[in-house]
C-alpha positions as CSV (number, residue, x, y, z in Angstrom):
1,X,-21.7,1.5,9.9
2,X,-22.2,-1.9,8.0
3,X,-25.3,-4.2,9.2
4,X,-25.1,-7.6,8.0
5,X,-28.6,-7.2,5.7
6,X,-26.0,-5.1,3.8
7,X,-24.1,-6.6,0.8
8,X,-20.8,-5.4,0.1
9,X,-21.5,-3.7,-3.0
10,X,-23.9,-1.4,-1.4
11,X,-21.8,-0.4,1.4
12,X,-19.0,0.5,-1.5
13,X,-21.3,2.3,-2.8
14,X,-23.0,4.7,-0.5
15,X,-18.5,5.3,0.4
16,X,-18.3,6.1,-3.2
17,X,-21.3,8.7,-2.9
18,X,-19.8,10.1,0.4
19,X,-16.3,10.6,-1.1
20,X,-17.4,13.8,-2.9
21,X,-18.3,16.1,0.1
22,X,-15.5,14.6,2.6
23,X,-13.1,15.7,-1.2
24,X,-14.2,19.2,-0.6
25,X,-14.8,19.3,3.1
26,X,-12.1,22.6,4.6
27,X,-9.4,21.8,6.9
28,X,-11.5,22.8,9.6
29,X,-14.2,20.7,9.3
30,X,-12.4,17.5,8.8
31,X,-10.2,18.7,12.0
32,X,-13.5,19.0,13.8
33,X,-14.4,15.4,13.1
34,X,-11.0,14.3,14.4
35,X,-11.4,16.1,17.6
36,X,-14.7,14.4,18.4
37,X,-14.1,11.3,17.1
38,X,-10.5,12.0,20.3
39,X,-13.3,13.3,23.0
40,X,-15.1,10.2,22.3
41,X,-12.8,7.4,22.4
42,X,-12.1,8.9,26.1
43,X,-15.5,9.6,26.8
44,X,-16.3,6.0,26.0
45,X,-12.9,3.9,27.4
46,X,-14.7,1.9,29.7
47,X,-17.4,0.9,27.5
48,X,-14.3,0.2,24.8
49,X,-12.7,-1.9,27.2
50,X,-16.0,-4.0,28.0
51,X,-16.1,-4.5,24.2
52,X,-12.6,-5.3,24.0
53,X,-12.4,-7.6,26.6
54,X,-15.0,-9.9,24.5
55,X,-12.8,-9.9,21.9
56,X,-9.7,-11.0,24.3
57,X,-11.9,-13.7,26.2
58,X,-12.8,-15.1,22.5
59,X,-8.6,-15.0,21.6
60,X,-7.9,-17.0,24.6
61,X,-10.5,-19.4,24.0
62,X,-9.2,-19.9,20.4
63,X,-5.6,-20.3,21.2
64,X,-4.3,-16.7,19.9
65,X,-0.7,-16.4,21.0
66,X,0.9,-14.0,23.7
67,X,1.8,-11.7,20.9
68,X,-1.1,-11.5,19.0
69,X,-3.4,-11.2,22.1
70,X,-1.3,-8.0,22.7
71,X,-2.0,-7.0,19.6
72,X,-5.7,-7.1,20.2
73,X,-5.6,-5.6,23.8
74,X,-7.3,-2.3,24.4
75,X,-6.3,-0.6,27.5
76,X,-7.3,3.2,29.2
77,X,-3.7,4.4,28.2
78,X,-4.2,2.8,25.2
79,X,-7.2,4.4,24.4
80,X,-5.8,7.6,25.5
81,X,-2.9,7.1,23.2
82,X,-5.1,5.9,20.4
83,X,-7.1,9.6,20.8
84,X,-3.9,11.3,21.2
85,X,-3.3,10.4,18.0
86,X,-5.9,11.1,16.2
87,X,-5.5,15.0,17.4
88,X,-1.5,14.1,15.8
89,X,-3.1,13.4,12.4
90,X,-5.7,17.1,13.6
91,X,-2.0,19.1,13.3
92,X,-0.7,18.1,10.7
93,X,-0.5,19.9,7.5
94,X,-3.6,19.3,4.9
95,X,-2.5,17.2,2.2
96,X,-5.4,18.0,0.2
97,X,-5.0,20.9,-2.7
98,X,-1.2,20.9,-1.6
99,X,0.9,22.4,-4.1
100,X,3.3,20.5,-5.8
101,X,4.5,22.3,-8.2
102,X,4.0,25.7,-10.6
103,X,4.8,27.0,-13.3
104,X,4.3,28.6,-16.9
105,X,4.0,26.6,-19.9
106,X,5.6,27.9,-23.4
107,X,1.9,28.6,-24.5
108,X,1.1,31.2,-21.7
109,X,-0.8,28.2,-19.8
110,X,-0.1,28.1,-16.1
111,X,0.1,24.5,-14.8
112,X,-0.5,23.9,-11.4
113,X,0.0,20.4,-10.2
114,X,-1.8,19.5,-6.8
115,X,-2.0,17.0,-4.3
116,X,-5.9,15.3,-3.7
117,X,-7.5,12.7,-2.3
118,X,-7.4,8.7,-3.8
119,X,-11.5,8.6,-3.3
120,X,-12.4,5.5,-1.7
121,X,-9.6,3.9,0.4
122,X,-10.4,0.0,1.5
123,X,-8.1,-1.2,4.6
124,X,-8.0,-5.0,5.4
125,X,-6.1,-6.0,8.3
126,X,-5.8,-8.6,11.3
127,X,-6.1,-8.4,15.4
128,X,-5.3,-4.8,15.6
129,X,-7.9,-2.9,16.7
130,X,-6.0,0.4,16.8
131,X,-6.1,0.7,13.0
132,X,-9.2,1.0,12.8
133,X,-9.1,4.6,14.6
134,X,-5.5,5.2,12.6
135,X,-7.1,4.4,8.9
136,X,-10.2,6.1,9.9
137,X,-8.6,9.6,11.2
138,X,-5.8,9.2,8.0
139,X,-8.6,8.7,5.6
140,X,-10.6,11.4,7.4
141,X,-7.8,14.4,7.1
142,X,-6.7,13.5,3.5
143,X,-10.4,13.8,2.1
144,X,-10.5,9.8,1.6
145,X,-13.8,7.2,2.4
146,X,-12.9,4.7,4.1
147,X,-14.1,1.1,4.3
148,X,-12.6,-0.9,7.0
149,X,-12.8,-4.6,7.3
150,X,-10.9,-6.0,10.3
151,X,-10.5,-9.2,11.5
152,X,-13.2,-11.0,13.3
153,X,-10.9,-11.5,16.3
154,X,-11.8,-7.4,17.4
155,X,-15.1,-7.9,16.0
156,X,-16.7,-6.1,19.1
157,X,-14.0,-3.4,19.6
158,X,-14.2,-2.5,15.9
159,X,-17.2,-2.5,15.9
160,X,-17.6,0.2,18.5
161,X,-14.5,2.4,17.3
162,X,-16.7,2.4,13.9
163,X,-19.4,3.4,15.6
164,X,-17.4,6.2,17.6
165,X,-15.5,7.4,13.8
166,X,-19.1,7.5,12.0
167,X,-20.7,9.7,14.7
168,X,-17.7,12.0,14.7
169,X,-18.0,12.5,11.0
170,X,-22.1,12.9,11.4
171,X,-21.5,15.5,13.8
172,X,-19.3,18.1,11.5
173,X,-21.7,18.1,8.6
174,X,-20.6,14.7,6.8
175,X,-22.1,11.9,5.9
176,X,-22.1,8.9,8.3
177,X,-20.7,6.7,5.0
178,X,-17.2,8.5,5.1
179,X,-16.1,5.4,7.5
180,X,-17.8,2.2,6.9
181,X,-17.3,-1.3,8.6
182,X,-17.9,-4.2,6.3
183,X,-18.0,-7.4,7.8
184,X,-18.2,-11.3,6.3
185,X,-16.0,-13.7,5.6
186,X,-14.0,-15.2,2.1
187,X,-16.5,-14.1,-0.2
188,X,-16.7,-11.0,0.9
189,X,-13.6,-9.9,1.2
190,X,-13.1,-11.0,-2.8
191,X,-16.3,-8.9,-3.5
192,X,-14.2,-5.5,-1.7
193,X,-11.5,-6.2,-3.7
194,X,-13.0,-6.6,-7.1
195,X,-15.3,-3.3,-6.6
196,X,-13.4,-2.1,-10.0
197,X,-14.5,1.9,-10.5
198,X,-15.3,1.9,-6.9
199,X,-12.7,1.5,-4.4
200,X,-9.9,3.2,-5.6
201,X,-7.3,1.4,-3.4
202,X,-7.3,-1.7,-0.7
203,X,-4.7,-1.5,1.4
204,X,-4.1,-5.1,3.7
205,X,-2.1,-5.1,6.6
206,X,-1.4,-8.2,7.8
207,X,1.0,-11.1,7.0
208,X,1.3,-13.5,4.2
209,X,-1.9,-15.5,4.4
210,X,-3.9,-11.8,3.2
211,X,-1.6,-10.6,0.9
212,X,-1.9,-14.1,-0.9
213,X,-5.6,-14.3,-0.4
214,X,-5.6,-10.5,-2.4
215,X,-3.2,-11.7,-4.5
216,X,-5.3,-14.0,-6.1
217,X,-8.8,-12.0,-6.1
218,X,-7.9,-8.5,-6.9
219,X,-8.8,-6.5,-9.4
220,X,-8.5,-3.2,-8.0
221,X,-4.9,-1.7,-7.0
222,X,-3.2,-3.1,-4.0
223,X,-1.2,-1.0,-1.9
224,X,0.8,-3.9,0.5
225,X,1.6,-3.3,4.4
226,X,3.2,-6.7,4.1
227,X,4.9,-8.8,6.7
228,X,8.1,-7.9,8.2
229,X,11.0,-10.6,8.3
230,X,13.2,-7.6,9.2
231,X,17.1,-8.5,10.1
232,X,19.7,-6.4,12.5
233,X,23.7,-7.3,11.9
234,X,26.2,-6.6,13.7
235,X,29.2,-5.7,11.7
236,X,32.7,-6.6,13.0
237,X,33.7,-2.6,13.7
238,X,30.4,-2.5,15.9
239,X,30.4,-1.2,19.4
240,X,28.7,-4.7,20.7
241,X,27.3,-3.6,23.8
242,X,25.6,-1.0,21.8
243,X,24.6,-3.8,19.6
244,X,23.4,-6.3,22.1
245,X,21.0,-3.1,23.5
246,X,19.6,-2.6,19.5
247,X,19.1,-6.4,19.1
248,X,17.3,-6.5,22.5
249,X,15.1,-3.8,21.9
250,X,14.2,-5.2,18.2
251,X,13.8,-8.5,19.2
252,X,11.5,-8.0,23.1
253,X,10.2,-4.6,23.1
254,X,6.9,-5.6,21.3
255,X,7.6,-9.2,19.4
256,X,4.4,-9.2,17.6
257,X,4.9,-6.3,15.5
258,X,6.1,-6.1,11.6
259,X,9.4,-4.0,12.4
260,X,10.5,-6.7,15.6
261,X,13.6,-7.9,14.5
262,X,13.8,-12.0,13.3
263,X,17.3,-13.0,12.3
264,X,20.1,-11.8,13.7
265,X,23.4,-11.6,11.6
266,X,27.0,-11.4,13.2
267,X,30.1,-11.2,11.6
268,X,32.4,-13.8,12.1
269,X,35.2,-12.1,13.9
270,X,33.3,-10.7,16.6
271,X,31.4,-14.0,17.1
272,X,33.5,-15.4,19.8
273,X,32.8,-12.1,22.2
274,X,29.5,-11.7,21.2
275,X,27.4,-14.6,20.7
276,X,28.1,-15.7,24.8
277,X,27.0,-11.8,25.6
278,X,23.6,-12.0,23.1
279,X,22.8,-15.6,24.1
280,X,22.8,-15.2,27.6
281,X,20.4,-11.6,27.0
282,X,18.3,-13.4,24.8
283,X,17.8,-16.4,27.0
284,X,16.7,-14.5,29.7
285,X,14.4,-12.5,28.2
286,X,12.6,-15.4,27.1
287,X,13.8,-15.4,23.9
288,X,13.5,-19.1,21.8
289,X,17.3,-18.6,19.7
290,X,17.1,-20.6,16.5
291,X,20.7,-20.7,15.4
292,X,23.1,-22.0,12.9
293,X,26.1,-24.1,13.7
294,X,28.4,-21.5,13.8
295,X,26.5,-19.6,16.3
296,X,26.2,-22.9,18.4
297,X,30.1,-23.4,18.4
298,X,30.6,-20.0,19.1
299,X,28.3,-20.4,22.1
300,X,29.8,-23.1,23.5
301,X,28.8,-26.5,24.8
302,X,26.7,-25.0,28.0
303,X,24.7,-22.3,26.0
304,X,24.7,-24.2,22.7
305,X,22.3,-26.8,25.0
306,X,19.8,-23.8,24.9
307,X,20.0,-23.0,21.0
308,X,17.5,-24.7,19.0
309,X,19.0,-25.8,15.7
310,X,17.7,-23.5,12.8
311,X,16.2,-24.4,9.6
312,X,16.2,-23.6,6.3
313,X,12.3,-22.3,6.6
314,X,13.5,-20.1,9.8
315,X,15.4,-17.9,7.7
316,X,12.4,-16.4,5.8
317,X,9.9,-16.6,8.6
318,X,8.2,-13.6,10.7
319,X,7.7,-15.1,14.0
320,X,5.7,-12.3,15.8
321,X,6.6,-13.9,19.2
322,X,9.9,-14.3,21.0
323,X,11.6,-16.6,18.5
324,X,14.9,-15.1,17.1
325,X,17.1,-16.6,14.0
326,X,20.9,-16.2,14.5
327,X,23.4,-16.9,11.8
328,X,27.3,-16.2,11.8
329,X,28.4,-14.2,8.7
330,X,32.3,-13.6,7.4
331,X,31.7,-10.1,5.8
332,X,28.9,-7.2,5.1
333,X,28.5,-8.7,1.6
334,X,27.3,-11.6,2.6
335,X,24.6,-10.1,5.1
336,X,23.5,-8.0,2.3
337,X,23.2,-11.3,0.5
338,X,21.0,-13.1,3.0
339,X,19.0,-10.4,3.5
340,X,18.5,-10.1,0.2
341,X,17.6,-14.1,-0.1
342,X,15.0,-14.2,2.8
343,X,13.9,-10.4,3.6
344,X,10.6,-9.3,3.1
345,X,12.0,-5.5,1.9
346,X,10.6,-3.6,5.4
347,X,13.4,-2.7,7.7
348,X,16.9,-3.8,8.2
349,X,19.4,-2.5,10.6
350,X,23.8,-2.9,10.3
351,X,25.5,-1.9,13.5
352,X,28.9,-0.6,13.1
353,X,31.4,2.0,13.8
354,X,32.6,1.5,10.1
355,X,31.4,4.4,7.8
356,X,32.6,2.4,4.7
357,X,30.4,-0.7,6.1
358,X,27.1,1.2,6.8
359,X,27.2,3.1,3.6
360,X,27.8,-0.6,1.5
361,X,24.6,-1.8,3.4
362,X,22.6,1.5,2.9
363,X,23.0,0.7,-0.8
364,X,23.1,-2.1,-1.0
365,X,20.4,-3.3,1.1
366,X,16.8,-3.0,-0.7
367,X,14.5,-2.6,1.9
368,X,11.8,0.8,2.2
369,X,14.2,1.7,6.0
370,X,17.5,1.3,6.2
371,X,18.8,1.9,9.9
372,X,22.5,2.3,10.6
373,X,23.2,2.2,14.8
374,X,19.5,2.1,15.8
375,X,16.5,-0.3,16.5
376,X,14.1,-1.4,13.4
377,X,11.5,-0.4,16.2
378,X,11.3,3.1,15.0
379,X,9.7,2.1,11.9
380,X,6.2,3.5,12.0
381,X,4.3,6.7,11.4
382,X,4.2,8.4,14.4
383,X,7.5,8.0,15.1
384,X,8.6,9.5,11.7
385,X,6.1,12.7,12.5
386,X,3.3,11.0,10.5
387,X,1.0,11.4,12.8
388,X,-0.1,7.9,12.6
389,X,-0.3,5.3,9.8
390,X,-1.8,2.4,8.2
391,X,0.7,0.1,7.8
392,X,4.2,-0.2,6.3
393,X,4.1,-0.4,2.5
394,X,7.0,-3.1,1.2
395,X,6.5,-2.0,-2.4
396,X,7.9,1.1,-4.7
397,X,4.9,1.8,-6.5
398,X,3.1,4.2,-5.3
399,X,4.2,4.8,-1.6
400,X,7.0,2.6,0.2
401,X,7.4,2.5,4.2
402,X,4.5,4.5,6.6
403,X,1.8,5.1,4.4
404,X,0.3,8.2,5.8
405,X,-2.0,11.1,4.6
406,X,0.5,12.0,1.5
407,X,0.5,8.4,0.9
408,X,-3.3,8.4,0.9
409,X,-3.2,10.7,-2.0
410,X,-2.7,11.0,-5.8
411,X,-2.5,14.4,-7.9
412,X,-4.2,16.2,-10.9
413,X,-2.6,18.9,-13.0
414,X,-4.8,22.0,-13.1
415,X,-4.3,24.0,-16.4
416,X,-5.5,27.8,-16.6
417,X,-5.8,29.8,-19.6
418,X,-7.4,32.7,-20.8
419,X,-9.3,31.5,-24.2
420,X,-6.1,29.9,-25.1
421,X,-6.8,27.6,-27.8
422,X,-3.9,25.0,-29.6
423,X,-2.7,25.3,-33.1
């Protein structure tokens, strides 16, 4: 684990001399680690939770938001689920010398192309304590280093679930340097990402104020777990009390998370049975509604006194808390359209009982999940049989949605001969 006598470059590169033997550690070793790294975090809950509740004290005294103080909670069933998954990432396949393809060359050369690790993985996020244990067990299983730099928010639980992942990785046979915590501020963060032929990858997961403060620094590849301004429409052939229960769930369940839904779109001809029905949900549940006029006339006077007028900046904003935009729309095309505009390219959902509907927004919207009849809440790597993940990549180059242990991977082609020489 990082101290802060230790500059950033060193800690890079003791990772970078760990990567080799965590490259070539068996399965069974690196399932080991992932097992006692589990037995730990239960082992140790309470004195997590003491750690954790530092962390929480220091949030409230800064002002952190409902949502984001959720974020940053540590619990005993979270811990347990947290450990739980860990042993998720234990059972799933190895990625590492996975083959993806075979076969003979004209020359008599047999290629072999197979899946192995990046090298050394950096993950930068925010108040989210739990990824320190998902990037650490992902990094662990598909034969990556890891250096984690988390926000200083969870500086004490991180700290300790550092702790816990090094130890497990000490007690199989591997170097403590496999999982790394690297602390500071600014500056250092633009040292991580400008380790050129030493971190292989940074991946940040947080919203836009990290992926702009990368943006600007980087100079080694950027893998983005960017914000979600994720959308849900309901389409005029949609079975709205279906659609009130999807919107619900996107929007409450957990608010502060990058696949909660934002805006919600309705289509025109449904507006005047739906909007009263959604309004009056919403409202209840404690739900802020910024909507647009049409929404406010289709409301009427009594619940249009509880809409908040939305802006042009509410469109293309992820709230994380229990602020919701809602906009009236006269067709599928132009929902596409405004998610096209103001979506940040994570999940979007279209409710509807029209086949010809949910197939035009499947294609046409451009987003790395598309759901048709179901919550944007299922956007995440456990619940895709990932085992776990490190954040939801936006991009199409080189992994797009849960980035898990393939994601955490490149390949090499493998050429055997027997003296074979070219001519």
């Amino acid at each position: 684990m990082a101290t802060d006598q230790t500059s950033v470059a060193a800690l890079c590169a003791e990772a970078k001399a760990a990567a080799p033997f965590l490259a070539r550690a068996p399965r069974e070793t690196k399932d080991a680690a992932l097992e006692a790294l589990a037995i730990s975090l239960e082992a140790r809950s309470a004195e997590l939770i003491e750690a954790n509740s530092l962390d929480i004290a220091a949030g409230e005294a800064a002002g952190l938001s409902a949502a984001l103080l959720d974020r940053l909670l540590l619990n005993e069933d979270r811990i347990a689920a947290i450990a739980a998954g860990a042993r998720d990432v234990a059972a799933l396949p190895d990625p590492v010398g996975e083959l993806i393809e075979e076969r003979e060359l004209e020359s008599g050369l047999q290629l072999r192309k197979l899946r192995v690790p990046l090298g050394v993985v950096a993950v930068v996020y925010e108040a989210r304590p739990n990824v320190t244990i998902d990037a650490s067990a992902l990094c662990l299983k598909s034969g990556n280093a890891c250096l984690l730099r988390g926000s200083g928010s969870a500086e004490h639980s991180n700290a300790m679930m550092v702790e816990i992942a090094s130890d497990a990785a000490e007690s199989v046979g591997l170097p403590r340097s496999v999982v790394t915590l690297v602390g500071g501020g600014r500056d250092q963060l633009a040292e991580l990402a400008t380790q050129q032929g030493v971190v292989d990858l940074i991946v940040p997961r947080g919203g836009e104020g990290l992926k702009v403060a990368l943006e600007q620094v980087a100079t080694i590849p950027v893998l983005y777990a960017a914000s979600g301004n994720c959308h849900i429409y309901v389409d005029r052939a949609a079975d709205l009390q279906q659609a009130a229960a999807i919107a619900l769930n996107a929007k409450v369940q957990r608010p502060g998370v990058c696949n909660a839904a934002e805006t919600l779109l309705i289509h025109r001809d449904v507006a005047a049975e739906f909007v009263p029905m959604i309004v009056d949900q919403m409202v209840e549940a404690g739900v802020e509604l910024r909507a647009d006029a049409a929404t406010q006339e289709f409301a009427g006077a009594e619940r249009a006194a509880l809409l908040v007028s939305a802006s042009e900046a509410d469109w293309g904003t992820e709230f994380l808390e229990l602020i919701l935009a809602v906009k009236v729309v006269g067709s599928v095309d132009e929902a596409i359209d405004h998610i096209t505009r103001y979506g940040s390219g994570h999940s979007e959902a279209i409710v509807s009982g029209d086949d010809a509907a949910a197939l035009a927004f499947e294609l046409g919207v451009d987003a790395a999940c598309v759901y048709v009849n179901a919550s944007t809440r299922f956007t995440d790597g456990a619940e895709f049989g990932m085992g776990a993940e490190i954040g939801n990549s936006t991009q199409k180059l080189h992994a797009r949605g849960p980035i898990g242990l393939r994601e955490l991977c490149t390949f090499k082609y493998v050429i055997s001969g027997d003296g074979h020489v070219r001519g």
